[in-house]
Residue frames as a rotation matrix with the C-alpha (Angstrom) as fourth column:
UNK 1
-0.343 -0.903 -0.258 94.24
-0.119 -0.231 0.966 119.65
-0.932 0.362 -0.028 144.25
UNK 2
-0.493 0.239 0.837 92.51
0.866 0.232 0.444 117.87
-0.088 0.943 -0.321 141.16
UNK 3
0.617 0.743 0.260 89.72
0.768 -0.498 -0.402 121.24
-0.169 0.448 -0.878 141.07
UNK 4
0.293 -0.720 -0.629 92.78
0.164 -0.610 0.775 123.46
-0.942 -0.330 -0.061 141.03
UNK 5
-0.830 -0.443 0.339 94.29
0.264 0.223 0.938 121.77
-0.492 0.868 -0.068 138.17
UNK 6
-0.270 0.797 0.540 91.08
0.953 0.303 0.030 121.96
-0.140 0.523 -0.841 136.52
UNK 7
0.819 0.137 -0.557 90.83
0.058 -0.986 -0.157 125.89
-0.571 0.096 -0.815 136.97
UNK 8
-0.092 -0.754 -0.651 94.32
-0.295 -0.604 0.741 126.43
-0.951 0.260 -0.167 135.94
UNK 9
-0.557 0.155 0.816 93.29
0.750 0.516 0.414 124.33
-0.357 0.842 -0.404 132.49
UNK 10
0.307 0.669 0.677 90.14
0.951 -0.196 -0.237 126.34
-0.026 0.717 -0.697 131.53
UNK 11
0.701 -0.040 -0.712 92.27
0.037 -0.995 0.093 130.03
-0.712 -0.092 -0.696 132.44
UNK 12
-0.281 -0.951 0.133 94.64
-0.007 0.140 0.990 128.49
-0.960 0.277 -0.046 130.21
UNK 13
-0.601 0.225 0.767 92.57
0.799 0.151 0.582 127.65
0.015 0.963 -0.270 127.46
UNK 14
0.464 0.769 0.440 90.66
0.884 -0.433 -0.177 131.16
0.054 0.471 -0.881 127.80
UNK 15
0.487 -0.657 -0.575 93.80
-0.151 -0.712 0.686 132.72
-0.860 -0.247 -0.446 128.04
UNK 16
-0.299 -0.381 0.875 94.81
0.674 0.565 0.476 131.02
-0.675 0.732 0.088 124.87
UNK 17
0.083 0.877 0.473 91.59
0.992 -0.028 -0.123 132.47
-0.095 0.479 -0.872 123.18
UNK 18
0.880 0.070 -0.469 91.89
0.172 -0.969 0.178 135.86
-0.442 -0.237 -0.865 124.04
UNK 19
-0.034 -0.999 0.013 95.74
-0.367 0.024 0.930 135.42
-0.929 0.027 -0.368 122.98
UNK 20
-0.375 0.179 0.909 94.86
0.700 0.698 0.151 133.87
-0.608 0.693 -0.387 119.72
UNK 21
0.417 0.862 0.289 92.35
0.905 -0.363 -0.224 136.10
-0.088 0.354 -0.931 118.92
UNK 22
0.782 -0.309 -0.541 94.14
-0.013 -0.876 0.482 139.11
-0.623 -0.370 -0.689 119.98
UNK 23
-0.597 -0.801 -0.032 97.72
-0.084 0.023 0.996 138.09
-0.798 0.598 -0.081 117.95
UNK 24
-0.519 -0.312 0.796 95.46
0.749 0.283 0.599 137.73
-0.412 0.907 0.087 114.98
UNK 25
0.886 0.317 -0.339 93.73
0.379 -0.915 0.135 141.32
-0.267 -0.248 -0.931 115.16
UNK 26
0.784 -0.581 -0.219 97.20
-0.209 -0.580 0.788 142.80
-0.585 -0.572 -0.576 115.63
UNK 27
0.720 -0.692 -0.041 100.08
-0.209 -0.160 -0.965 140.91
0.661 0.704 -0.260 114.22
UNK 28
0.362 -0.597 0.716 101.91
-0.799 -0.595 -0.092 141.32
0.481 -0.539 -0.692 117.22
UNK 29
0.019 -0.630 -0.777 104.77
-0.402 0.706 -0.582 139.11
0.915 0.324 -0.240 117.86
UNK 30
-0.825 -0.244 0.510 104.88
-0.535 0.047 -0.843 139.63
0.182 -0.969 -0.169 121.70
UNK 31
-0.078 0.842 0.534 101.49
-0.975 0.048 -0.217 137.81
-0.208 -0.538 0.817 121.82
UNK 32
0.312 -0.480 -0.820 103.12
-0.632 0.540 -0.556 135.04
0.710 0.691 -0.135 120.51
UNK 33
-0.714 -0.521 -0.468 105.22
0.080 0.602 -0.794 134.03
0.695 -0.605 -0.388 123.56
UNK 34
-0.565 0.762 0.316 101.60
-0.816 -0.573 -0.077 134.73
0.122 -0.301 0.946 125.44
UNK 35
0.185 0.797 -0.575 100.25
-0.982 0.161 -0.094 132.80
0.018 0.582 0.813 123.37
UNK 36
-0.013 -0.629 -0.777 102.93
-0.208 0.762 -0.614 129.69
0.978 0.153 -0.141 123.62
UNK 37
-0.822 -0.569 -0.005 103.47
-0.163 0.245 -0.956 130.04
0.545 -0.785 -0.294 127.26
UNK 38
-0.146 0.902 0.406 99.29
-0.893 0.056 -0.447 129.53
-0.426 -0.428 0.797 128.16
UNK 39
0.871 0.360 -0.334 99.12
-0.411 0.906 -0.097 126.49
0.267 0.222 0.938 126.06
UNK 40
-0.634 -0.695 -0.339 102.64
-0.159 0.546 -0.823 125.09
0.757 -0.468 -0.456 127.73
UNK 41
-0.797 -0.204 0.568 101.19
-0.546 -0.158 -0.823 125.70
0.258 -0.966 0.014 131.14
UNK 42
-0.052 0.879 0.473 98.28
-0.877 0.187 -0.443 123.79
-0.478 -0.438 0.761 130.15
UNK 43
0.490 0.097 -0.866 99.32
-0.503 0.843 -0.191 121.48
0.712 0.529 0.462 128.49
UNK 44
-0.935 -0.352 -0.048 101.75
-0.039 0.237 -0.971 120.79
0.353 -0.906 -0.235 132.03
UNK 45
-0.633 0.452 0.629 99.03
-0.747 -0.142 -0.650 120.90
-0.204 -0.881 0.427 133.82
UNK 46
0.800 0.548 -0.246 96.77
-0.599 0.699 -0.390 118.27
-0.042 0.459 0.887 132.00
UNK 47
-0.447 -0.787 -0.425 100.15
-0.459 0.609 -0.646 115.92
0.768 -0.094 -0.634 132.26
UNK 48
-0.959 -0.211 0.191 100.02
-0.233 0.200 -0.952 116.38
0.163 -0.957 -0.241 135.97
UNK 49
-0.020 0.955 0.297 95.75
-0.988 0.027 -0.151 116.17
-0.152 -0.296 0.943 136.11
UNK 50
0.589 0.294 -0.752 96.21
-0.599 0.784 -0.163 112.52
0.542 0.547 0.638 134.32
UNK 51
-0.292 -0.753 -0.590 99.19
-0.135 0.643 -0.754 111.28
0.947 -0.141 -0.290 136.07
UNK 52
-0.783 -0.237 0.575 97.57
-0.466 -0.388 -0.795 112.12
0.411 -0.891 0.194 139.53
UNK 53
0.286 0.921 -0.263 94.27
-0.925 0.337 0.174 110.08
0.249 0.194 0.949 138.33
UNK 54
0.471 0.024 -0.882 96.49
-0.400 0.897 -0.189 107.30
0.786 0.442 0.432 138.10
């Protein structure tokens, strides 16, 4: 379960990137909630990696 979490973190943060990178190229608002809804899911997910340590 922990190497899971650990994938879904780094697709999150290079889904960020790409989302980042891409909304500032563009402009485009809709990469926005992309952009918000990859760093939620990773931040959730780094919660649950820390609380599961403990």
């Amino acid at each position: 379960m922990r190497q899971v979490l650990k994938w879904v973190i780094l697709l999150c943060v290079v889904s960020f990137a790409v989302n980042g990178l891409m909304y500032w190229r563009t402009g485009n608002s809709d990469l926005l909630i992309n952009l918000y809804s990859s760093a939620v899911l990773g931040v959730l997910s780094a919660v649950w990696l820390i609380a599961r340590k403990k």
